[in-house]
C-alpha angles and dihedrals in degrees: 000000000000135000130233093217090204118050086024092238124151120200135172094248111193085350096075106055084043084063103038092052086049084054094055105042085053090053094049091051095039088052088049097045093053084049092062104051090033077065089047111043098031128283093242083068086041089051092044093050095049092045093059084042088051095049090042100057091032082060103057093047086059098041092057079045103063086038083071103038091055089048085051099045090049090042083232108182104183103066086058083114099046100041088072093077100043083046088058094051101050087050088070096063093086085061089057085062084081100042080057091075097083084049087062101033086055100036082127087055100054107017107059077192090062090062112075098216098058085039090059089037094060128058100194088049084042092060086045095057102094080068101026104064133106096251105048082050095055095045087051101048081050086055104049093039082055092045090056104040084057107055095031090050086047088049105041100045087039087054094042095044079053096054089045094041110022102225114167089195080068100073095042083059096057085047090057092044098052105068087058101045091041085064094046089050095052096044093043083043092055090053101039090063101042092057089051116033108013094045090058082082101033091166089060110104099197110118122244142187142168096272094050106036123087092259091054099045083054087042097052087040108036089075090047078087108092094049086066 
């Protein structure tokens, strides 16, 4: 590592491109490898494997999210240092917009409500119809990638323009941001998880939202980490 004495700034060096290259060139094997057993063993296997992948790791960005939003709607100033890293984290959810692709290409696969015959087959699926459909979904998950581009990229640039100025305004301004974007979070949360987890079985009647779903319990526990 080495240290910009002035500014007190560490950083990787040559280290850091070396990594992220690393990083890359695993990615790119590990995604064609899964396509090819996804070829192999069937694509709805492929589809259900990356869907658990996808929730997992959506879960932990918005996790890290709602661990700086919190900081920032209590004005805690004792978790600074350890917000970097859940910034960072939550920096990443824009990305899962494209590994969101598969999600899209095997909704048939995953979603008994994205194939039509089930759909007309069905009339509970059929009075559900005007939600469950390829293109409201669509329009949602547009919705909610856009939602949190928009607050991690206001926190994040916000948080790194701070270290770089020291403007304490700055941080006023992230308080105030944070009671509205924590309702957009909870709300884009609800939805999120009922599009992914709770529509795999549309015909179920039990009630679900972000906080008690699956995604929402990792998301309230995956930025407990840094208080360990």
């Amino acid at each position: 590592m080495k240290q910009d004495q002035a500014n007190d700034i560490w950083t990787l060096g040559e280290l850091g491109p070396k990594i992220t290259r690393n990083a890359y060139v695993i990615g790119i094997i590990g995604i064609v490898a899964s396509l090819g057993l996804g070829a192999m063993s069937g694509w709805g296997r492929f589809f259900q494997a990356w869907h658990v992948s996808f929730c997992y790791f959506l879960a932990l960005g918005l996790g890290a999210l709602f661990f700086v939003l919190i900081q920032h709607l209590t004005g805690a100033s004792w978790s600074v240092i350890v917000r970097r890293p859940a910034e960072a984290m939550a920096a990443n959810l824009p990305a899962m917009a494209l590994f969101f692709v598969p999600i899209v290409i095997g909704m048939k696969d995953l979603f008994p409500w994205a194939n039509p015959e089930v759909m007309g087959g069905n009339p509970v699926l059929a009075a559900k119809a005007p939600y469950l459909n390829m293109t409201f979904f669509l329009v949602r998950w547009a919705v909610f990638f856009l939602a949190w581009f928009l607050i991690t990229r206001f926190f994040f640039n916000s948080s790194v323009k701070q270290d770089s100025t020291g403007d304490f305004s700055l941080t006023l301004k992230m308080e105030r941001g944070a009671a509205p974007a924590v309702i957009a979070f909870a709300l884009s949360l609800t939805f999120a998880a009922l599009d992914l987890l709770m529509s795999l079985s549309p015909c179920g009647t039990a009630p679900s939202s972000g906080s008690t779903s699956s995604l929402g319990r990792h998301s309230r526990s995956s930025p407990s980490w840094p208080l360990r």
